[in-house]
C-alpha positions as CSV (number, residue, x, y, z in Angstrom):
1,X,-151.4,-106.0,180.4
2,X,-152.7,-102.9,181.1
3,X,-150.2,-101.9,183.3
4,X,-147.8,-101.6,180.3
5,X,-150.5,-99.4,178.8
6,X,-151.6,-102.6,176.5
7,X,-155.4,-102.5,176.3
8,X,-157.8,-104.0,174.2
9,X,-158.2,-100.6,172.9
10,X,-154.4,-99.3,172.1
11,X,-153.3,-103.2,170.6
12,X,-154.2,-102.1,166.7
13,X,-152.1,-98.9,167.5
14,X,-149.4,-100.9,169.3
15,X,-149.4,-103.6,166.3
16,X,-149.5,-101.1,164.0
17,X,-146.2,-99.4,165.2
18,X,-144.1,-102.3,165.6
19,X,-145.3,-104.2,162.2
20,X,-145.0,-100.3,159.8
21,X,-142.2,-98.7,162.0
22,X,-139.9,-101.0,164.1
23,X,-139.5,-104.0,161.9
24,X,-139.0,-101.8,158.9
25,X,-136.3,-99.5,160.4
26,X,-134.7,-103.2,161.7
27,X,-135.1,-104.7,158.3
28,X,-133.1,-101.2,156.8
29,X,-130.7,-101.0,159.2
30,X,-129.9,-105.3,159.5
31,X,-129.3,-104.7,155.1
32,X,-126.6,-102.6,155.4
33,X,-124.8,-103.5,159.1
34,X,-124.4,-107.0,160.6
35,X,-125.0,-105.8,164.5
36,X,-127.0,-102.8,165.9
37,X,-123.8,-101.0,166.4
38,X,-122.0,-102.3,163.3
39,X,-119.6,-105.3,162.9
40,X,-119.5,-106.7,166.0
41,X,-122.5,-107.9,168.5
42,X,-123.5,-105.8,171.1
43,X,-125.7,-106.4,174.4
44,X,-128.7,-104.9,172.3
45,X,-127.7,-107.2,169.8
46,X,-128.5,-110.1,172.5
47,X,-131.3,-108.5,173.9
48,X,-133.0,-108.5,170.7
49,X,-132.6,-111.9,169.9
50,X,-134.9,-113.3,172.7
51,X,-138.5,-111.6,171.8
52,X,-137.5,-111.6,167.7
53,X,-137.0,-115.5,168.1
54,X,-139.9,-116.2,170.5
55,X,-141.9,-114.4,168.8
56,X,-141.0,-114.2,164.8
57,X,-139.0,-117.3,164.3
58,X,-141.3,-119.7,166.0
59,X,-144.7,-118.1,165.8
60,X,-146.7,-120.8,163.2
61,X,-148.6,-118.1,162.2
62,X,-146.3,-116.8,160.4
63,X,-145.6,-119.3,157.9
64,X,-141.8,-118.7,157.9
């Protein structure tokens, strides 16, 4: 998709972002709060939920 600036070339980088940064700061923050914004759901909240199940949850790869 190389009109989202996802090459061949910038994928490692890309990977490398979400697997070291993202999920980690998620991971933190989802320890300590139930929601994005605290105790209740939010729209991020639901936003989230789509692309982390997709592609998380139900990827066979990884062996969840």
């Amino acid at each position: 998709m190389p009109m989202l600036g996802i090459t061949n070339k910038s994928i490692p980088a890309i990977e490398n972002w979400y697997e070291n940064h993202v999920l980690l700061l998620l991971d933190k923050h989802f320890a300590e709060h139930d929601y994005l914004l605290g105790s209740k759901p939010c729209l991020g909240d639901f936003a989230l939920m789509g692309p982390l199940y997709a592609h998380l949850y139900r990827d066979p790869a990884l062996g969840i």
